[in-house]
C-alpha angles and dihedrals in degrees: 000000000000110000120210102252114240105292093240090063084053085060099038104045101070088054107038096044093059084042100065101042077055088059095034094058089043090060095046097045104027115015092085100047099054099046090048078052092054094044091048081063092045106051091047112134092253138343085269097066097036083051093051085044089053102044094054091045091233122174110210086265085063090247121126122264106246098238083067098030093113102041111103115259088234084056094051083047092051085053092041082053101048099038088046086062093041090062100109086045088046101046090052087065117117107178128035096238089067093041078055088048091048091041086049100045096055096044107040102086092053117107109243103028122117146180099274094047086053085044099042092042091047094053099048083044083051091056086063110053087036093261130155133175106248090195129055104254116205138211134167098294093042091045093061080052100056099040090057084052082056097244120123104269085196108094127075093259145352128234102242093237087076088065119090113278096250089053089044086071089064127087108260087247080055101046078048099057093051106050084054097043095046097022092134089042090043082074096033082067093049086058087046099246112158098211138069153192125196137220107227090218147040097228 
């Protein structure tokens, strides 16, 4: 005789299932990449080179990195100048969340830069002092993911336990990446569609 499931699997299913092939896509497209892109940061020669890399948001082709493809060249040299100078400040930082608060605080004034360049350079700096957000920072493409996950999108950042329990298995910079990446699907799978598309970018 069939027997009715527990009714709480009758309200997460529809959720968690989306969810996580939304995670699982996200390991098997974009996993690699970002973390080739974080140990390109990491195995540069000093602090000084990885901070000028950073600052001009340069791939290892020389190219820049999309996120930053649209910012002016004299505004990435004004970052790679102030955050040059910024180096002893910067090397003294022991979390991530204060190297974020330095890198903001010397770019912030600059025309051009915006929350996800402070967000993106502190993060590639932060591969190479063995930093990592602990907490899941937000800017304008993460915000509309997390608010079609239904938390305020309106701090500076979210703990990583008031994500969904299949994104809480991710690193924050993860979790990161796919509220950015799948921001629109991330809503599609709160209204328990089981498709979904994806943005390339989190602009």
């Amino acid at each position: 005789m069939d027997v009715a499931p527990p009714h709480h699997w009758v309200v997460r299913r529809p959720q968690q299932q989306p969810m996580k092939a939304i995670i699982a896509d996200y390991i098997a497209k974009h996993r690699e990449d970002a973390e080739k892109e974080l140990r390109y940061f990491k195995i540069q020669r000093n602090l000084e080179d990885t901070v000028s890399l950073a600052a001009l948001a340069k791939r290892p082709n020389g190219r820049r990195f999309s996120h930053q493809r649209r910012i002016p060249e004299s505004v990435l040299r004004k970052v790679e100048k102030r955050l040059r100078a910024a180096i002893p400040t910067i090397r003294q930082a022991q979390s991530f969340e204060e190297l974020h608060r330095i890198i903001e605080k010397e770019l912030i004034s600059i025309f051009g830069v915006g929350e996800l360049m402070v967000y993106d350079t502190a993060v590639r700096i932060g591969a190479k002092l063995g930093l990592e957000p602990m907490e899941v920072f937000l800017h304008s493409g993460t915000r509309i993911g997390a608010r079609n996950l239904g938390l305020n999108g309106g701090r500076r950042s979210i703990p990583v336990a008031e994500f969904p329990l299949p994104l809480q298995r991710l690193p924050a910079r993860e979790i990161e990446d796919v509220l950015c990446i799948y921001k629109h699907a991330l809503g599609k799978s709160r209204r328990t569609h089981s498709g979904f598309g994806h943005a390339p970018s989190c602009g």
